[in-house]
Structure formats: structure tokens, C-alpha cells
N, C-alpha and C positions, 0 to 999 in steps of 0.2 A: 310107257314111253311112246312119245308122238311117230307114227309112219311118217316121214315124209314123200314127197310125190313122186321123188325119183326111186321110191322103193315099195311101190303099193305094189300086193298081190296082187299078178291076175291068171284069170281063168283057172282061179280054187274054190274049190268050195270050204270055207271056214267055220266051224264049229265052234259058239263063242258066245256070250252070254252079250247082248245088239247092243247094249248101251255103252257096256266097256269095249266095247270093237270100234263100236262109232266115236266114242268120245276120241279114242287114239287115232283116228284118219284125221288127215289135214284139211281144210277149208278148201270148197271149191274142188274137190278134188276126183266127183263121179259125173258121169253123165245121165243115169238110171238108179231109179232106187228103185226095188218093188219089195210092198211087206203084205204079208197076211199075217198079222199076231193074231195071238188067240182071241177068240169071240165073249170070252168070260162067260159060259156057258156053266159050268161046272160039271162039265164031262171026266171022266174016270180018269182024263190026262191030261188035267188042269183043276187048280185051285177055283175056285169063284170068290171074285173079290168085292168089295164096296165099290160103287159106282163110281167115286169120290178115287179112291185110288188108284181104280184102272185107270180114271181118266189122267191123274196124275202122272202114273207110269207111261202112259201110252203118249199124251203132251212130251214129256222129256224126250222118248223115243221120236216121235217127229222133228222135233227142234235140231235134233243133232241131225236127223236126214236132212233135214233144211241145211243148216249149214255146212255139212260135206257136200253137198249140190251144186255144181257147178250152174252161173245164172243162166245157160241156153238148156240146163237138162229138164227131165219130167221125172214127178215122183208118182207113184202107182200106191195106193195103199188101199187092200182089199179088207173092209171090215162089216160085220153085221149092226145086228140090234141088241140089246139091252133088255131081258125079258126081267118082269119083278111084278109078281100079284097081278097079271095080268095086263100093265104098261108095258108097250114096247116104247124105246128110245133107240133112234137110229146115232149108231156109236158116229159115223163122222161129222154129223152136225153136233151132236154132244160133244165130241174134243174140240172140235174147232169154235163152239162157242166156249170152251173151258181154255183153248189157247189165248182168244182175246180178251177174257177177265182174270188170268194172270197175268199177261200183259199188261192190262189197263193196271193192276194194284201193286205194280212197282213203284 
């Protein structure tokens, strides 16, 4: 069920799996997002996924920051590189070129 804006938490801290938290906030509705998702490293406290998927998941996850954003806020999104066989890919131009070729193939 959708939060409305006359009844957003604040000053909690919520424990909550970011896409089903974000999908329930209403539009427009923060003035700050900050993320650090994980680096898909495959540290002992995290999975390591296909490049393909993170960027998947992590696309979806922006979009909804996007759209909870109110248009005078800023979004902060702290992410690394992509290490594989010795290619590093720096993750935020990697999503952000992966947000405008899902984009473009609607």
C-alpha cells in the first residue's frame, strides 16, 4: 500500500528491502536520496551477480529514486567498479548507459 505524503516516516531509520520501500513512497516526495548499494564484489556479504543483472536491479533501484525526488532535490549514489578477468567497468557509467538503452527499447 502507497505512503501518502501526509504520512511519510521521518527521522527513522527503516529496515526494508529499497525497491519495495521505494515503490510504496509517493512521487516527488524527498528532498535527498543517498545510496551505497553493494559493489557486487562477492564479498562474504553478498552474492556476486552478472553484470547484466546488477545493472538491472540497480537501474530499477534508481528509477524509483528518481521518481520519489522531489524536482529541486539531489540524489547521491555512491558506487564502485565492476572487476571481471581483469576489466574494471566503472558501475555509474555502466547503469547510466544501461538506463538509456532500456529507455531507448520501449
Amino acid at each position: 500500500m502507497k505512503t501518502n505524503k501526509e504520512n511519510l516516516p521521518l527521522d527513522q531509520i527503516l529496515l526494508e528491502d529499497s525497491l519495495q520501500l521505494l515503490s510504496n513512497l509517493p512521487d516527488e516526495c524527498v528532498d535527498l536520496v543517498v545510496s551505497s548499494p553493494p559493489y557486487n564484489l562477492g564479498k562474504e556479504y553478498e552474492s556476486r551477480q552478472a553484470l547484466e543483472i546488477y545493472l538491472k536491479e540497480q537501474t530499477a533501484v534508481l528509477l524509483e529514486c528518481s521518481r520519489i525526488l522531489k524536482n529541486t532535490g539531489s540524489l547521491f549514489w555512491q558506487v564502485g567498479a565492476f572487476s571481471d578477468r581483469g576489466m574494471l567497468i566503472p558501475l555509474d557509467i555502466a547503469v547510466l548507459s544501461w538506463v538509456q538503452y532500456s529507455n531507448s527499447s520501449e
